[in-house]
C-alpha positions as CSV (number, residue, x, y, z in Angstrom):
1,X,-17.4,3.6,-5.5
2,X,-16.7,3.6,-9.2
3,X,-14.3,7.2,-8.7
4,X,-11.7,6.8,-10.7
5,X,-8.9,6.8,-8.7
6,X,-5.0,5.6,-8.2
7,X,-4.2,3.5,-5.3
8,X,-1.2,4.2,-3.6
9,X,-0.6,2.0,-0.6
10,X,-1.4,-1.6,-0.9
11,X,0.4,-4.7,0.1
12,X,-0.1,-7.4,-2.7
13,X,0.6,-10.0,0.0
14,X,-2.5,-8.2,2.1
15,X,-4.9,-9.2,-1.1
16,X,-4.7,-12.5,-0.1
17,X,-8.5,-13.7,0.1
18,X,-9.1,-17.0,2.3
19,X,-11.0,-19.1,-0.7
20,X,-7.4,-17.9,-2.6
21,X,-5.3,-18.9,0.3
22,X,-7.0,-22.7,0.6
23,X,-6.8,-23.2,-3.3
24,X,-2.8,-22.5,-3.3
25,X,-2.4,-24.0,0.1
26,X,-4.2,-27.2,-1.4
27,X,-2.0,-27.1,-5.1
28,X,1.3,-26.6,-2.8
29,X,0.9,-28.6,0.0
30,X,0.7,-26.6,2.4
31,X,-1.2,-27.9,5.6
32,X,-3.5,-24.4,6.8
33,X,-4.3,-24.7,10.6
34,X,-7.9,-23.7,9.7
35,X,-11.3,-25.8,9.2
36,X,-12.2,-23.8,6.2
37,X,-12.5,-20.5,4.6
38,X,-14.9,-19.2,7.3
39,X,-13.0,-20.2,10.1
40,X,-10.3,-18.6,8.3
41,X,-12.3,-15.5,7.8
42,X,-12.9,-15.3,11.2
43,X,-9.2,-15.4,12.3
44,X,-9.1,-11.8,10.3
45,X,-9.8,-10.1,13.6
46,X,-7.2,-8.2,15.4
47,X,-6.2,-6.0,18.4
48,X,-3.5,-4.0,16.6
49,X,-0.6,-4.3,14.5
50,X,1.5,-6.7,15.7
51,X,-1.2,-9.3,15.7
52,X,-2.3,-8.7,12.4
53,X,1.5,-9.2,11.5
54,X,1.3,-12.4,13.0
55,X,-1.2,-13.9,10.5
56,X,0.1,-12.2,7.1
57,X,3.7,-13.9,7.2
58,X,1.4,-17.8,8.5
59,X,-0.5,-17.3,5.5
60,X,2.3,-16.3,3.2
61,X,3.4,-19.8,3.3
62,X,1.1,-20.5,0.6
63,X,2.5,-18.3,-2.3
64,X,5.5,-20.9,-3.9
65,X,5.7,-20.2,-7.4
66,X,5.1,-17.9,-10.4
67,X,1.7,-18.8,-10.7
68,X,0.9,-17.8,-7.7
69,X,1.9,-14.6,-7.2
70,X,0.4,-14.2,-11.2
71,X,-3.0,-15.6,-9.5
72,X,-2.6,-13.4,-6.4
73,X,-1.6,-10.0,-8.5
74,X,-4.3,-10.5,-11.3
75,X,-7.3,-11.3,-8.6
76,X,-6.3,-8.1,-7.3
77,X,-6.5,-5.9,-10.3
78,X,-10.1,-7.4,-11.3
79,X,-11.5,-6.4,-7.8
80,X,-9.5,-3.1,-7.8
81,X,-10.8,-1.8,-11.7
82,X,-14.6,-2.9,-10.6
83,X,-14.1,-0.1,-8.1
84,X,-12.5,2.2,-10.1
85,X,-8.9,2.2,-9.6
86,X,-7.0,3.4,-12.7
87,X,-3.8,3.1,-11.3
88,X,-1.9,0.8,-9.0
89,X,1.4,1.3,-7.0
90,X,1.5,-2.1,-5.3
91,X,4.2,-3.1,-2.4
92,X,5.3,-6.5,-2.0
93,X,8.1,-7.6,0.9
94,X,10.7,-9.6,-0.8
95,X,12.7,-10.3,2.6
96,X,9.2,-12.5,3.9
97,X,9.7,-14.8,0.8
98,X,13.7,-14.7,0.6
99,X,13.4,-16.2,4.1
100,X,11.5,-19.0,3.2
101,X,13.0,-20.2,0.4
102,X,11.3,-18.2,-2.2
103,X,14.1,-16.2,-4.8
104,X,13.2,-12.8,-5.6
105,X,12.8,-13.4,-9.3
106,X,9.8,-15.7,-8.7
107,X,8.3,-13.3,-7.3
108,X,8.6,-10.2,-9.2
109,X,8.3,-12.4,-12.2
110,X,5.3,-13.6,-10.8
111,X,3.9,-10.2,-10.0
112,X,5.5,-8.6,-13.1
113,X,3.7,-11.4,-15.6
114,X,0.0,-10.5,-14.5
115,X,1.2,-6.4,-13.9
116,X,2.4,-6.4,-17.9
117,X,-1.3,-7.0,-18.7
118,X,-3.0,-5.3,-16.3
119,X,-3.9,-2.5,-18.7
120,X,-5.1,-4.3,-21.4
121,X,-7.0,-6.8,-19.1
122,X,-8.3,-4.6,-16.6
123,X,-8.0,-1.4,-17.0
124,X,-5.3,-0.3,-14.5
125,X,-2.0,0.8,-14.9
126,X,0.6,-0.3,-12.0
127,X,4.3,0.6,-10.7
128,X,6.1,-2.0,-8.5
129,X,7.5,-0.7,-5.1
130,X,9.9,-2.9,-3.2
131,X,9.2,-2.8,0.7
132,X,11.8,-3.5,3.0
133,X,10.8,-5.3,6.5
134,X,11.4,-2.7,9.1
135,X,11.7,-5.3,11.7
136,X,14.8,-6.9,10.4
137,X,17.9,-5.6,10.4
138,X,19.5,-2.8,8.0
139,X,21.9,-5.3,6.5
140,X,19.5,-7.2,5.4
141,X,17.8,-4.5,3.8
142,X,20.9,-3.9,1.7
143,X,21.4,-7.6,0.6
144,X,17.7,-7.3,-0.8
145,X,18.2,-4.4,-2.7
146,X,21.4,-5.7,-3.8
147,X,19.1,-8.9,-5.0
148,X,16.7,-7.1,-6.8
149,X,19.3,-5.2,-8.9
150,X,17.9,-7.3,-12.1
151,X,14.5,-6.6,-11.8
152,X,14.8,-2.3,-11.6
153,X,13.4,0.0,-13.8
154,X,10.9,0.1,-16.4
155,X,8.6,-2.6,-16.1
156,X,9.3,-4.2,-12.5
157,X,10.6,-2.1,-9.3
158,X,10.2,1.4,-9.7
159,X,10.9,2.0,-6.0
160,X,11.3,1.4,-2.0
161,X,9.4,1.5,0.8
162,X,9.3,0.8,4.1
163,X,6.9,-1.5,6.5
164,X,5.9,-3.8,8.8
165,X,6.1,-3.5,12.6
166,X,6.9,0.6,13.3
167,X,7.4,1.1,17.1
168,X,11.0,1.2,18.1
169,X,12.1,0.7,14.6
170,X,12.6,4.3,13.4
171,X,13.6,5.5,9.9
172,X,17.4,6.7,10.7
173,X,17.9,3.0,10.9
174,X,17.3,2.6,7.0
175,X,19.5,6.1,6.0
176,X,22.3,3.9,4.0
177,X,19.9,1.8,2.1
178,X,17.6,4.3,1.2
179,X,20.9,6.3,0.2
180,X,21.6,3.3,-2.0
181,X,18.3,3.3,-3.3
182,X,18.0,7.5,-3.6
183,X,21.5,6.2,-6.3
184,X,19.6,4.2,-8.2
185,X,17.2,6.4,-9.3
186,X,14.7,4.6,-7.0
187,X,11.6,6.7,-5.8
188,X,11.2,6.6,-2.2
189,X,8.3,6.0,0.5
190,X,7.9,4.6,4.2
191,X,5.2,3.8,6.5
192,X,5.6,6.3,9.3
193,X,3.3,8.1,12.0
194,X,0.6,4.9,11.9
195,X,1.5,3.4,15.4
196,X,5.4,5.4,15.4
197,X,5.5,9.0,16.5
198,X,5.2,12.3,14.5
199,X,9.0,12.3,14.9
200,X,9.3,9.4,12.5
201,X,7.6,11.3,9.7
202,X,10.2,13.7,10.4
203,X,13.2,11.3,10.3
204,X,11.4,9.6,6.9
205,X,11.8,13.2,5.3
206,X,14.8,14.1,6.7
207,X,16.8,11.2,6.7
208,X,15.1,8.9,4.1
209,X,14.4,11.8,1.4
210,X,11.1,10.0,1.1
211,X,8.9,11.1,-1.5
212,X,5.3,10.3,0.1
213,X,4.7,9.2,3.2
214,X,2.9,5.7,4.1
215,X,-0.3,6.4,6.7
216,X,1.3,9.8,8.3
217,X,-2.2,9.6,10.7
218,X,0.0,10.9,13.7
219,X,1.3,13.9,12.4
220,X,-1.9,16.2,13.5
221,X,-0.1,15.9,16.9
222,X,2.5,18.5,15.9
223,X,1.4,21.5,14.2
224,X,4.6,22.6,12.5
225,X,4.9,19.1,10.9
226,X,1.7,19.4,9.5
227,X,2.8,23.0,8.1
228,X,5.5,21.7,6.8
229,X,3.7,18.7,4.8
230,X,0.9,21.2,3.5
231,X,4.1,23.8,2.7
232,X,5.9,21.4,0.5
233,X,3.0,19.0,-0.4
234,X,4.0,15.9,0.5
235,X,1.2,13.2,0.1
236,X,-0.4,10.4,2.4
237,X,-1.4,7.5,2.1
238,X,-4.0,7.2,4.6
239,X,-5.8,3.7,4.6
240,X,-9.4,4.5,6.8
241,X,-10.4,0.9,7.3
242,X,-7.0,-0.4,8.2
243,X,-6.5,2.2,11.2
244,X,-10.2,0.9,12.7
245,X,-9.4,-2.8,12.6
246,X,-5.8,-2.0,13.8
247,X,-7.3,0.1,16.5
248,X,-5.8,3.6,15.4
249,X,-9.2,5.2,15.7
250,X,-11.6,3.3,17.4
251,X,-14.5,4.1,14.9
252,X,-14.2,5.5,11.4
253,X,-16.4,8.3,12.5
254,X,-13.7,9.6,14.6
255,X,-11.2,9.7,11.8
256,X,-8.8,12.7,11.5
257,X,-9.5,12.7,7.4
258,X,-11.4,15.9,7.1
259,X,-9.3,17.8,10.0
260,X,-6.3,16.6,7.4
261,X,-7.8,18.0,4.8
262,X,-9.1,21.2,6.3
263,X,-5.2,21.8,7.1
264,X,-4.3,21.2,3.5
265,X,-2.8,18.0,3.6
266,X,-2.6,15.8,0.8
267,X,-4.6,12.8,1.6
268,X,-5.3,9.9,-0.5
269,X,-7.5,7.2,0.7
270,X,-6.5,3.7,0.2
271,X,-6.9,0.1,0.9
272,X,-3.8,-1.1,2.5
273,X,-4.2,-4.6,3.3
274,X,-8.0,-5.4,1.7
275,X,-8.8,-9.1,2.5
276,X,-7.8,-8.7,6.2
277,X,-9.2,-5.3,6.4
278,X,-12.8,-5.7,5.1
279,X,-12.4,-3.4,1.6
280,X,-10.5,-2.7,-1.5
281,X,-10.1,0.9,-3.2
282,X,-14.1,2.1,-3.5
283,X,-14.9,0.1,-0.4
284,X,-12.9,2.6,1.5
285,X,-14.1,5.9,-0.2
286,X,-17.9,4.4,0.5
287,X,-17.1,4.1,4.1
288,X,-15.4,7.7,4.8
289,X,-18.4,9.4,2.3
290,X,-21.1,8.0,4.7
291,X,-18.9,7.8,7.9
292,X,-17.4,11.4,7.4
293,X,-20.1,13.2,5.6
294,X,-17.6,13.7,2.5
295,X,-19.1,15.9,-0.2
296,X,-18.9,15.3,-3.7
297,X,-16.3,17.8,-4.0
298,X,-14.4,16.1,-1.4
299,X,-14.5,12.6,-2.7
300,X,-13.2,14.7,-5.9
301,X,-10.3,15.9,-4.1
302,X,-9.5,13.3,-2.4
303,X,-8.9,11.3,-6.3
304,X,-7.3,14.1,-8.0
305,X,-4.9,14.1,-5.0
306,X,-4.2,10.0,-6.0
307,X,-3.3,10.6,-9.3
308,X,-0.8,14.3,-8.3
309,X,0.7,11.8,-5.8
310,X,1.1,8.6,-8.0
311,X,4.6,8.5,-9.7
312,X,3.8,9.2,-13.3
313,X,6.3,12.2,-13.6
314,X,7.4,9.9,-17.0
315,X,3.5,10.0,-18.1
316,X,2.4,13.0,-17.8
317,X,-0.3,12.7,-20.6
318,X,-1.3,9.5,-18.7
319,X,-1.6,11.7,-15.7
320,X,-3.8,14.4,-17.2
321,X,-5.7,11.5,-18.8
322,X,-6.6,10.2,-15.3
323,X,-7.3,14.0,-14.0
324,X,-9.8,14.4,-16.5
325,X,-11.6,11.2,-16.0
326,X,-12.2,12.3,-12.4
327,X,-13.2,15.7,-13.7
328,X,-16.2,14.5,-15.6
329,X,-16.8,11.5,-13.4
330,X,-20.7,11.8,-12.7
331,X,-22.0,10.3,-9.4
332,X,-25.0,8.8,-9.3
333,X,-28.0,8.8,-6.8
C-alpha cells in the first residue's frame, strides 16, 4: 500500500534479504552454512523470539565495511518509498558489530552515507536511533554510548533504543544509560510489552523516560496502563507481521490492533524486521486492511498517527507536509 506513511520501528540489520546476504558473504569471505538463497529463505521460519535472534546476529557476519552497510541501508529505502514510506527512523545495534570487530564509525558512516541521500534518491527522510542490546550487560551499554559520542546529532544518531531478547531483562536495568542519554539531548524509545510484561512498559516510562514505546502489544492486559498511554499519548510501534511469525498472536486475524485503537491508543503499524518477517511498510498495512477489516479512515489514522509520533519536533513544516500528503492521499479500487 502506497499510504504515505513514517516508519517508526525497523532494524536496518533485519532488511537483510538472502540474495543481499550471499552477494556480501561472497565479496567478504564469509563461508554461509546455506546451499543457496532458497534454502536460506527457508531457514526464515521461527518459533519465537529467541530463535529468530539466533539467525540475525549468524547472518550479521556478512556486513564488514562501509559499503555494505551503504548497500544494506539504500536497498532498504528503495523498497520502503515503493510502498509509501516518507519517513524513516531506522535502529541499528552497534554492540552486535563492536563485538565482532566491526568499529562503530563503519557503521554509522556506512548507514549515514546512503541516509544523506535518501531524500533526494528516494523519497524518504530518515533519523538514526542507536539500539542498545538488552541482553548484554548495562556496562556495556555505557561504553557504546560513550563510542558513539562522535557520531550524535544532526545527521547521524538522533537517539536510543532498546532491543533484542526482553524476558528477564527489564528496563530498570538500563536507568543510568538512558539517564546519560536523556543528558545528551538524546530522544528515547525501548521495546517493551512484546514477549516482557505490561510492567515493563511501565518501568520504560517510568524509569527510562522513554518517549514511544517499541511493540507495547501486552499492555491491553492492564486497563490503567492503557489509560494512561491514551491519557498522555504515548505512541506504539506495533509491527503486525512480526508478532505472527514470532508467535505473539497466532493469526493476524486475532490481532489486538483495532481493540488498541478503539481504546485510543496511538498505534502505528510497522515493519520491524522485513526480510525475516515476510513484508516491508505497505506489506504490513495490506495485511491488517484485509486481515482486520480496516476502513479507509482507519488506514488514515493509523498514518497520521506515524508522522504525530515520528521525531520531527525540529521540522514541523516537514511534518505538516507529510500530514497533508496523507490527507489527500486517494485510495484506489
Amino acid at each position: 500500500m502506497s499510504l504515505p506513511k513514517a516508519e517508526l520501528h525497523l532494524h536496518i540489520e533485519g532488511t537483510l534479504e538472502p540474495e543481499l546476504a550471499f552477494e556480501l558473504a561472497a565479496r567478504n569471505g564469509v563461508a554461509l552454512p546455506y546451499a543457496d538463497t532458497d534454502e536460506l529463505r527457508e531457514a526464515y521460519r521461527f518459533e519465537d523470539l529467541q530463535s529468530f535472534l539466533n539467525l540475525y546476529y549468524e547472518l550479521m557476519a556478512v556486513l564488514r565495511t562501509e559499503s555494505d552497510f551503504e548497500e544494506l541501508a539504500d536497498a532498504y529505502l528503495a523498497r520502503a518509498a515503493a510502498q509509501g514510506v516518507r519517513h524513516a527512523e531506522i535502529f541499528f545495534d552497534p554492540q552486535a558489530h563492536i563485538s565482532r570487530g566491526v568499529e562503530m564509525g563503519t557503521v554509522v558512516e556506512g548507514l549515514g552515507r546512503a541516509l544523506d541521500r535518501g531524500e533526494a534518491v528516494h523519497g524518504v527522510s530518515t533519523r538514526l536511533i542507536m539500539c542498545f542490546l538488552r541482553d548484554e550487560s548495562a556496562e556495556s551499554a555505557m561504553e557504546t554510548l560513550e563510542a558513539a559520542k562522535p557520531y550524535l546529532g544532526a545527521g547521524r544518531i538522533v537517539g536510543v533504543g532498546l532491543d533484542s531478547a526482553e524476558v528477564g531483562h527489564p528496563p530498570r536495568k538500563f536507568r543510568e544509560v538512558y539517564e546519560a542519554a536523556a543528558a545528551m539531548g538524546l530522544r528515547r524509545v525501548a521495546h517493551a510489552g512484546e514477549e516482557g510484561p505490561p510492567a515493563y512498559i511501565v518501568e520504560a516510562l517510568d524509569v527510562l523516560g522513554v518517549e514511544r514505546i517499541d511493540h507495547g502489544l501486552r499492555c491491553m492486559e492492564d486497563p490503567e496502563l492503557v489509560a494512561r498511554l491514551v491519557r498522555d499519548r504515548v505512541p506504539l510501534t506495533l509491527c503486525p507481521l512480526s508478532n505472527v511469525r514470532l508467535r505473539a498472536v497466532d493469526v493476524l486475524a486475532e490481532h489486538p490492533l483495532v481493540a488498541m485503537l478503539d481504546a485510543g491508543l496511538v498505534c502505528t503499524v510497522n515493519s520491524d524486521d522485513p526480510a525475516y518477517f515476510g513484508g516491508y511498510a505497505g506489506d504490513n498495512f495490506d495485511a491488517v486492511r484485509e486481515a482486520l477489516g480496516l476502513s479507509r479512515e482507519r488506514l488514515r489514522e493509523l498514518a497520521r498517527n506515524s508522522f504525530v509520533a515520528a521525531f520531527l519536533d525540529d521540522d514541523e513544516e516537514r511534518r505538516a507536509r507529510y500530514l497533508a500528503e496523507v490527507e489527500a492521499y486517494e485510495f484506489g479500487g
